[in-house]
C-alpha positions as CSV (number, residue, x, y, z in Angstrom):
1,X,44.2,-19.8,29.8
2,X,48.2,-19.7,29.0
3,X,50.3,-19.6,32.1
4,X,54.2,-18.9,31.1
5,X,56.7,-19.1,34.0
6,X,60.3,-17.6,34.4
7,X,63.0,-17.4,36.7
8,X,64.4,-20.7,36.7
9,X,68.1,-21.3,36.8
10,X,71.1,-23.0,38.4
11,X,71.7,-21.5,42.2
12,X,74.2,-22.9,44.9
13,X,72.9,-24.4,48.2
14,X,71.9,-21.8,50.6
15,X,71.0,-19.3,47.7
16,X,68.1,-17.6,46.5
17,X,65.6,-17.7,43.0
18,X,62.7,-15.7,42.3
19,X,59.9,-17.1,40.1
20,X,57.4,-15.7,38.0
21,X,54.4,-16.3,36.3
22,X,52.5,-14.1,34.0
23,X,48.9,-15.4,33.2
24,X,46.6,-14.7,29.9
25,X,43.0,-15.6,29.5
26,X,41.9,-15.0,26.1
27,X,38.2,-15.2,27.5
28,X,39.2,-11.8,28.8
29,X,38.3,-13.2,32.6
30,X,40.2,-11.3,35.2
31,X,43.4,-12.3,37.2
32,X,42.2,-11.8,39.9
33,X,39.7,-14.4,39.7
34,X,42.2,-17.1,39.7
35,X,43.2,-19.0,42.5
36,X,47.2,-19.1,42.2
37,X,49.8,-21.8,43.4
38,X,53.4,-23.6,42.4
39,X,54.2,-27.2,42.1
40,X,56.7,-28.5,41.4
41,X,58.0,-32.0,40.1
42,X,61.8,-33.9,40.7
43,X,63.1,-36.6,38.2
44,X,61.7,-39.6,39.0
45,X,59.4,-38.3,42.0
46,X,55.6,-37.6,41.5
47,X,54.6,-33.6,41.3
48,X,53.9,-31.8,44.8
49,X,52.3,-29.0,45.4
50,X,54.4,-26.4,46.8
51,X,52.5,-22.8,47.7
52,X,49.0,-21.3,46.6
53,X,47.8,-17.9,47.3
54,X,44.0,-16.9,47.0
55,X,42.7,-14.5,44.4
56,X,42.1,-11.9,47.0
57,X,45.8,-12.5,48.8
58,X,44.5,-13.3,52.3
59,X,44.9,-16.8,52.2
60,X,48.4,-18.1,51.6
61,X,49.1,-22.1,51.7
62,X,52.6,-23.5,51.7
63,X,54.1,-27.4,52.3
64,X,55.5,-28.5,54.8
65,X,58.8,-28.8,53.6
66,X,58.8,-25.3,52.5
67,X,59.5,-24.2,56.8
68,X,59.4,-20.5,56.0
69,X,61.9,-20.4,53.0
70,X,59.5,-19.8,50.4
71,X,56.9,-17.0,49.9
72,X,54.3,-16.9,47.6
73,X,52.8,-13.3,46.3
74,X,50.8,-12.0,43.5
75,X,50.6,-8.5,41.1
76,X,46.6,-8.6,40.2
77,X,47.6,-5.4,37.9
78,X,50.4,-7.3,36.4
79,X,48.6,-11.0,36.6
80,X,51.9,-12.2,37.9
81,X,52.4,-14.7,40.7
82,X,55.7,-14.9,41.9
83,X,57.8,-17.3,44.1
84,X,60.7,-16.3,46.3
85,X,62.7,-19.2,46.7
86,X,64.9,-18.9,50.0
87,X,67.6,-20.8,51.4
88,X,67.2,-23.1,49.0
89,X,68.7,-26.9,49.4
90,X,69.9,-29.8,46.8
91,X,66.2,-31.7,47.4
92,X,64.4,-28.5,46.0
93,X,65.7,-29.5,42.5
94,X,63.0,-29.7,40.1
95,X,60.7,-28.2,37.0
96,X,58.5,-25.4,38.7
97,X,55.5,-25.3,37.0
98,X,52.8,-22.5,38.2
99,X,49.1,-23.5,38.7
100,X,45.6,-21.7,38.0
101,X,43.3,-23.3,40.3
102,X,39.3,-22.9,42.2
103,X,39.6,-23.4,45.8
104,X,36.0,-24.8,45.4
105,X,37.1,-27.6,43.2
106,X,40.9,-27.9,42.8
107,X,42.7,-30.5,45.0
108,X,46.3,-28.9,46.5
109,X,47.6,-32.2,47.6
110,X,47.3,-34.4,44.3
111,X,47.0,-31.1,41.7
112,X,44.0,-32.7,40.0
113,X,41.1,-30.0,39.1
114,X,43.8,-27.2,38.3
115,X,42.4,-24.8,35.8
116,X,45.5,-24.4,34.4
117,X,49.3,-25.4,34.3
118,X,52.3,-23.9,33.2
119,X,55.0,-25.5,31.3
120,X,57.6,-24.9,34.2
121,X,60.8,-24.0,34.7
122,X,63.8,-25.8,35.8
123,X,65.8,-25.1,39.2
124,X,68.5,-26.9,40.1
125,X,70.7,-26.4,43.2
126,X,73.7,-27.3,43.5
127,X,75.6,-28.9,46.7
């Protein structure tokens, strides 16, 4: 499974970023079989997960410290997850990297069982 994310940049404080991610099983297994999140990782800081969304879209999980600024969202017919990054704030600085996970056997909180990570992309806000 090859997850390559995009959308990464350089934003201002208070701004706005949308990420992708386009997945591609060579196994031929569908998209929409896949569990979908974001984490995300700061110099120096250990990676955290930051928002998941179910294969089916009902079920969408964020962190705390997202407080409504992010939403998570997925294209089955495009196997694309995306990220809209609201509002965003200096402390959201950090390589984005996008997850494909079971939510039988894949732990959120320390990103261990993932069945599949992306290389990331890099977002850095600005003060």
């Amino acid at each position: 499974v090859q997850l390559q994310a995009s959308g990464g940049g350089l934003v201002q404080a208070g701004g706005s970023l949308r990420l992708s991610c386009v997945l591609s099983d060579p196994s031929g297994r569908s998209f929409s079989t896949y569990d979908m999140g974001w984490f995300r990782q700061a110099p120096g800081k250990e990676r955290e997960f930051v928002a998941g969304i179910s294969r089916d879209t009902v079920s969408l999980y964020y962190a705390d410290f997202v407080q409504g600024r992010f939403t998570v969202s997925r294209d089955n017919t495009k196997n694309t997850v995306y990220l809209q990054m609201n509002s965003l704030k200096p402390e959201d600085t950090g390589v984005y990297h996008c997850v494909a996970y079971d939510r039988d056997y894949s732990d959120l909180t320390t990103g261990e069982g993932m069945d599949a990570w992306g290389k990331g992309t890099q977002v850095t806000v600005s003060s």
